[in-house]
C-alpha positions in Angstrom: -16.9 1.6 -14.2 -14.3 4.8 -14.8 -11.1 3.5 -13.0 -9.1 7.1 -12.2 -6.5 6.9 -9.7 -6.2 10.4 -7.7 -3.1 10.9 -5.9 -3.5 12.8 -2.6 -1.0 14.9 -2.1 -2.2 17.2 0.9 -3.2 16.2 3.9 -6.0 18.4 4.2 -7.4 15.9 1.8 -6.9 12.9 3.7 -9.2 14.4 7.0 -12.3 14.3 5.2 -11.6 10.9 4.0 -10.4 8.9 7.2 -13.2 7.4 8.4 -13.6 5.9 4.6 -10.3 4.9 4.7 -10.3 3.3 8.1 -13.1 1.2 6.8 -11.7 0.3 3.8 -8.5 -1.3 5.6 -10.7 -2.5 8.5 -12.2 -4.4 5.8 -9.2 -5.6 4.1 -7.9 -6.9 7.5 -11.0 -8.7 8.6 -11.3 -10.4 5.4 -7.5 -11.8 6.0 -4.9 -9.9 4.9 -2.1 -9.4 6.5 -1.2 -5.3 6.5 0.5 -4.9 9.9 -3.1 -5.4 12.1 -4.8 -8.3 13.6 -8.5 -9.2 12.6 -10.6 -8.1 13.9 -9.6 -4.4 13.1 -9.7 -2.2 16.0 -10.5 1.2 15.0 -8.7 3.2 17.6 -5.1 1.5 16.3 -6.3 2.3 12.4 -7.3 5.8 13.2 -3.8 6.3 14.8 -2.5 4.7 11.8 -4.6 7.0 9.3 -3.3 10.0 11.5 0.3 9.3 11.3 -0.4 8.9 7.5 -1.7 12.8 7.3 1.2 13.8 8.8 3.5 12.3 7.0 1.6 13.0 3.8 1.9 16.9 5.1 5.5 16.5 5.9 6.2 15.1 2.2 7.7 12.1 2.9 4.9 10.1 1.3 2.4 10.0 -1.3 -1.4 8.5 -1.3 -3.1 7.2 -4.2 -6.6 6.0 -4.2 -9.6 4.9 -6.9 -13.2 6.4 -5.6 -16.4 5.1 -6.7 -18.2 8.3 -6.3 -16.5 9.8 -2.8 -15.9 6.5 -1.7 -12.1 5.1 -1.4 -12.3 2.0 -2.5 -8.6 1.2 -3.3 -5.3 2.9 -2.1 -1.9 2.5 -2.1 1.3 4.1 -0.6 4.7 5.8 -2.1 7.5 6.4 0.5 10.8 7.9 -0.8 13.8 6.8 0.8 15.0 9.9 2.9 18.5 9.3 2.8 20.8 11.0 0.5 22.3 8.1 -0.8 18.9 6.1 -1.5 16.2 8.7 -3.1 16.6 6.8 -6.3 14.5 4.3 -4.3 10.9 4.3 -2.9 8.9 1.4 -0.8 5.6 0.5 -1.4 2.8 0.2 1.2 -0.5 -0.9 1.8 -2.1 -1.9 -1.5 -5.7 -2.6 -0.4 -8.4 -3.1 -2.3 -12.0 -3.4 -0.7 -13.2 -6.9 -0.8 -16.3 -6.1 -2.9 -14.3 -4.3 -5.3 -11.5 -7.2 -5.9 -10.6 -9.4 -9.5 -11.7 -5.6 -11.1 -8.0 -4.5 -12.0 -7.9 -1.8 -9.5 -4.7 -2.9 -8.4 -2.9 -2.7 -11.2 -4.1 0.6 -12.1 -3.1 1.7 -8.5 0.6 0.3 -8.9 1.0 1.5 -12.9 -0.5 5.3 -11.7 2.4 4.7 -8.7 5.1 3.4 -11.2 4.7 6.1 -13.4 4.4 9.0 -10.6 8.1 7.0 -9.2 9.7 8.3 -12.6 8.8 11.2 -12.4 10.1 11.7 -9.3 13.8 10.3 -10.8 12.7 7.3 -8.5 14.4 4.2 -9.8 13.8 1.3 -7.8 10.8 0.1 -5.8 10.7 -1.8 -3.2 8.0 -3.8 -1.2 7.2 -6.7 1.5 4.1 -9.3 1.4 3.4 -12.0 3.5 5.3 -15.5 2.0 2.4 -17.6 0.2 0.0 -15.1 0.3 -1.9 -14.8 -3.3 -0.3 -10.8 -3.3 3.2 -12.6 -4.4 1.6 -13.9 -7.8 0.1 -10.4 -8.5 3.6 -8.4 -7.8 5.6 -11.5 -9.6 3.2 -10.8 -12.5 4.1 -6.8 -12.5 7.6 -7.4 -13.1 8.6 -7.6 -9.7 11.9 -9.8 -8.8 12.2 -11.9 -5.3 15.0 -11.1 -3.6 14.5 -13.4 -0.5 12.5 -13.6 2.8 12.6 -13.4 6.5 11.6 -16.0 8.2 9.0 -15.5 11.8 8.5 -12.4 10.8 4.6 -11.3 11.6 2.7 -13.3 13.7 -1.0 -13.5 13.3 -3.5 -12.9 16.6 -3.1 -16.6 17.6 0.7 -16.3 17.8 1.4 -18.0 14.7 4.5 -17.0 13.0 4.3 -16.7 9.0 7.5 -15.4 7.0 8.0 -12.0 4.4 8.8 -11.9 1.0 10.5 -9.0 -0.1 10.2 -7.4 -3.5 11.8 -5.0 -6.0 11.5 -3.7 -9.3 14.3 -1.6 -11.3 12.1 1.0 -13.2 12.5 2.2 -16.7 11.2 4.9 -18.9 
């Protein structure tokens, strides 16, 4: 398979693709990972999500990237600049998904390397990111260079109530 990362920069291209993309993190979720929704997805709460997403994509205060197979999203993650003046040397990343079927194909890492790259040349410096603590994400960030700079303990709970804690992440950037 050709693995090209596109990075979406106007909203206008996100519309056509939000029903796609609401399946794709519907699918993510309901196969257990923990992105900010409970399992079963509910599709009302991820096309809010997906809308709030467009705007802020059209409001340039984040950028989208995404591998296709054909016109299909099948892998995506998020850029957010820091808006303050003191911090746009710094950018969070959000919601690496990659479809279950497409998984163990590198997608991932040519998501976050296409993101890393795009931070530079934005004069972004540091990244920063949360995962849930133990969950098989940490190995794959650890194995990017990311450092661990601590966690939070009860800080999502699942639908049952159960409390699990957050790793967060960083990574100083070089050219």
């Amino acid at each position: 398979m050709n693995i090209n990362v596109t990075k979406i920069i106007q909203s206008e291209q996100i519309r056509p693709l939000q029903l796609q993309l609401i399946e794709l993190l519907g699918a993510c979720i309901n196969e257990g990972a923990s992105l900010g929704f409970y399992a079963p997805a509910d599709v009302k709460q991820l096309t809010s999500y997906w809308q709030d997403i467009e705007a802020s994509v059209a409001q340039n205060k984040r950028s989208l990237y995404a591998i296709f197979h054909g016109d299909t999203p099948i892998a995506s993650v998020q850029l957010v600049p820091c808006q303050k003046q003191n911090g746009r040397h710094r950018a969070e990343v959000e919601k690496l998904i990659v479809h279950p079927h497409a998984q163990r194909q590198g997608l991932a890492r040519k998501l976050m390397a296409a993101l890393e790259a795009d931070a530079l040349q934005q004069g972004i410096k540091l990244l920063f990111l949360d995962t849930q603590t133990g969950d098989k994400s940490e190995l794959f960030y650890q194995a990017l260079g990311y450092q661990k700079s601590g966690q939070i303990p009860h800080f999502v709970t699942n639908s049952e109530g159960v409390f699990s804690s957050t790793s967060y992440y960083y990574k100083q950037l070089t050219s």
